[in-house]
C-alpha positions in Angstrom: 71.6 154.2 107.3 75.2 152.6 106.9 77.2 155.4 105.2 79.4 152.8 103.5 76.1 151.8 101.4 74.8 155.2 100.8 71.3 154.6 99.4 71.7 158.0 96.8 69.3 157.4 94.1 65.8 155.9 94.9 63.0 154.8 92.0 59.6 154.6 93.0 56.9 153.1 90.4 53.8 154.3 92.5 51.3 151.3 91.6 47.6 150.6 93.6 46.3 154.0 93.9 43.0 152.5 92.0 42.7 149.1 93.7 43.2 151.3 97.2 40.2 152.8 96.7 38.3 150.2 95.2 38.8 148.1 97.9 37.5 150.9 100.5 34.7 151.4 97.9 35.9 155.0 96.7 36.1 156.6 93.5 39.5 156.1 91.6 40.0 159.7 92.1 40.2 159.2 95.9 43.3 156.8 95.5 45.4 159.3 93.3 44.4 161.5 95.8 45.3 159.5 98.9 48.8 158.5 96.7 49.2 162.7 96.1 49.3 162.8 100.0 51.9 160.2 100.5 54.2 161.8 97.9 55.2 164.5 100.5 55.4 161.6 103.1 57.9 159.9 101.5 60.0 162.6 99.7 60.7 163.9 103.1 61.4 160.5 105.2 63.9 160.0 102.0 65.3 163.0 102.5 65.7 162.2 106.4 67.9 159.1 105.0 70.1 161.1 103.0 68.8 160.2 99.6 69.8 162.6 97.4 67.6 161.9 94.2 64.0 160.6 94.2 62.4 159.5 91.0 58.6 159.0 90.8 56.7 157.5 88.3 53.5 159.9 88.2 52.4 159.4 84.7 53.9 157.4 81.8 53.5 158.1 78.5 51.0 155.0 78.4 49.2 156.5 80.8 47.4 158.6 78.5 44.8 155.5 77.3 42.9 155.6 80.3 39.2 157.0 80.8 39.5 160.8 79.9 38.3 161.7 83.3 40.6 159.7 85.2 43.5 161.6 82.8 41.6 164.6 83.4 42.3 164.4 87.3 45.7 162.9 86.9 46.9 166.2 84.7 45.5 168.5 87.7 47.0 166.8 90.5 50.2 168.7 90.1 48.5 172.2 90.5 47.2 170.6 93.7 50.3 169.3 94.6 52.0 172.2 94.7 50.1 174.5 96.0 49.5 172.3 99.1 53.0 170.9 99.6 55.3 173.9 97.7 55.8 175.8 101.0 57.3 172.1 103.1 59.0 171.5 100.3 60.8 174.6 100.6 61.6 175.1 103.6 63.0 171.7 103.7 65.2 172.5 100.5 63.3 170.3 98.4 64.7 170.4 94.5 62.0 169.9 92.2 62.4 168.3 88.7 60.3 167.0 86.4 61.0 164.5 83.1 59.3 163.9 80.6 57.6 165.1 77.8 56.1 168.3 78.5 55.1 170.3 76.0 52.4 167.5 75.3 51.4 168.7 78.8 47.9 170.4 79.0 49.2 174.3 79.6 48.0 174.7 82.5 49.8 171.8 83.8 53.0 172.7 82.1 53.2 176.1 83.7 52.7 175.0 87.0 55.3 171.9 86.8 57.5 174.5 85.1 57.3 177.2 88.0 57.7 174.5 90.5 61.2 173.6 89.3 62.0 177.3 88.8 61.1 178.5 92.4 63.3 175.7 93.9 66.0 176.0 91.0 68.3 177.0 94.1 67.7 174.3 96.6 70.8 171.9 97.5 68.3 168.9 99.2 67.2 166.4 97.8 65.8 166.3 94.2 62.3 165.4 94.0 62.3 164.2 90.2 58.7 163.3 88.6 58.4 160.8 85.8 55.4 162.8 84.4 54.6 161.5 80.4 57.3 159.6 80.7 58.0 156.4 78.6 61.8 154.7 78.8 61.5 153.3 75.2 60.8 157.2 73.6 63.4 158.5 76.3 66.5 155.7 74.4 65.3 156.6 71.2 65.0 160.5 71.6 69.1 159.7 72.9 69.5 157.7 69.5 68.6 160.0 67.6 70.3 162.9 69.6 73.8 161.0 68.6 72.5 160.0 64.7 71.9 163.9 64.6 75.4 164.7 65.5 77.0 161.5 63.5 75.0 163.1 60.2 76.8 166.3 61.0 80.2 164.7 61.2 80.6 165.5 64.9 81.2 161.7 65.7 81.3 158.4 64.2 79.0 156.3 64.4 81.5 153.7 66.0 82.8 155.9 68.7 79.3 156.1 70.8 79.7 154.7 73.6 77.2 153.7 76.5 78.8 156.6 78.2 77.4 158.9 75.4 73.6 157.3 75.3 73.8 157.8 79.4 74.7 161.4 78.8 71.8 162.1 76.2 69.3 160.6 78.9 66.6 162.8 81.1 68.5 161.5 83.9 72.0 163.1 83.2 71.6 165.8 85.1 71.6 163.7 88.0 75.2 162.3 88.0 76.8 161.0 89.6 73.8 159.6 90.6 72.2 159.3 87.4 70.9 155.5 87.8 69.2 154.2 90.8 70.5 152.2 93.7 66.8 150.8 94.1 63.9 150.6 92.5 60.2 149.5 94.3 57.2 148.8 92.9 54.2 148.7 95.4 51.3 147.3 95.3 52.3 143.4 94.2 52.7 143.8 90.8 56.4 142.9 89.4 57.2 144.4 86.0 59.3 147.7 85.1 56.4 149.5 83.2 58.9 151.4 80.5 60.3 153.3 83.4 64.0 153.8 83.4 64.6 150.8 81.4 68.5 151.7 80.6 69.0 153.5 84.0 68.2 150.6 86.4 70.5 147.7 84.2 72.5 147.5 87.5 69.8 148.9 90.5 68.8 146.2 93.3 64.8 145.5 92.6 62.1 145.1 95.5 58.5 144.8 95.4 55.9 144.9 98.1 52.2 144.0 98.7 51.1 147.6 99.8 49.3 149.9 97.7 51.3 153.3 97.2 48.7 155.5 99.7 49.3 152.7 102.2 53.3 152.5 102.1 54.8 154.5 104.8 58.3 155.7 106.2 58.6 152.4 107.9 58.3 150.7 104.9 60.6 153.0 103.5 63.0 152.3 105.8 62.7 148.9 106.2 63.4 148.5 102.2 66.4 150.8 102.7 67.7 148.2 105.0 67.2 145.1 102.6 69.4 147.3 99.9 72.2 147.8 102.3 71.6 144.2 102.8 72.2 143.1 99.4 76.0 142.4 97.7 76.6 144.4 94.5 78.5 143.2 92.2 78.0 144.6 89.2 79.4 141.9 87.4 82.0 140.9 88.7 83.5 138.3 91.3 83.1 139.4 95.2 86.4 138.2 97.3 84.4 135.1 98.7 84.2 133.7 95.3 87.4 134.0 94.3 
């Protein structure tokens, strides 16, 4: 890593889990399961970087249309996940988080994501933050009305919000400084942002690649780390070359 482009907050949208297994003639199931596996891959080769935050999309609030069984499966793999991976995560000094809307969470579900972020509350590693029933689009209108709420009660005008005060009503706010991703990657070909983290990424560098989330590994992990560090941001404005 080059510590003068510090790669701190990294967005996964894990996409292929279903065309993985397909194409090995396996059950759907197998692929979530496969991409389950990988999660504890990943979270710890970014933690060997020195990424502070990773943000997973597990489960978006869209999510919920699919086959019953497949949701069925989806809404258990935390309680797997933790009780396989809990102890590594630990005694790496994992921080678990999870955002979204849970109390729409079956129960069982709910209390296990819950005790997860509880047991690791005092960890100082990197935060392992799960998009689960997640959508952007709710996430910038629950802020919305968070600020309407207080404008109604004459705490603020409505012409002094600022972008800064949205940011601060986000699920990500928690995080800062590193409340917006550096990077965001898609796997699996497809190139679209899904309603995941549509404010948050206005400025992150974007990079897609062919593989299927089960099949994406720490090289490829590091080898998109070294295409961000790669990449001039700007943010706008004017580098000294162009001036």
């Amino acid at each position: 890593m080059d510590k003068d482009k510090q790669l701190n907050h990294l967005a996964i949208i894990m996409d292929g889990n279903g065309r993985w297994a397909k194409k090995r003639h396996m059950p759907r199931f197998m692929g979530h399961k496969a991409g389950m596996d990988n999660v504890e891959k990943i979270a710890l080769a970014a933690d060997e970087l020195g990424i502070k935050v990773l943000t997973l999309y597990a489960f978006s609030t869209e999510n919920w249309a699919r086959p019953k069984d497949e949701v069925s499966y989806l809404m258990n793999l935390p309680v797997k996940f933790f009780d396989k991976f809990m102890p590594r995560l630990q005694a790496h000094n994992v921080k678990v988080n999870i955002m979204g809307y849970l109390d729409a969470l079956p129960d069982a579900t709910r209390q296990v994501v819950e005790r997860a972020m509880e047991e690791t509350a005092g960890n100082t590693g990197l935060v392992l933050n799960f998009a689960f029933n997640y959508g952007s689009r709710k996430e910038i209108v629950s802020a919305v009305q968070a600020l309407a709420e207080e404008a109604a009660a004459g705490k603020l005008e409505p012409g002094e919000i600022t972008e800064e005060m949205v940011s601060a009503k986000l699920m990500t706010a928690k995080f800062a400084p590193y409340s917006d991703p550096d990077l965001l990657i898609r796997t699996s070909g497809e190139q679209r942002i899904s309603n995941f983290l549509l404010w948050q990424i206005a400025y992150s560098e974007l990079a897609f690649t062919e593989k299927a989330w089960p099949d994406f590994d720490e090289n490829d992990l590091a080898e998109m780390v070294k295409i961000y560090q790669h990449r001039d941001r700007r943010f706008g404005k004017l580098d000294e070359t162009d001036s």
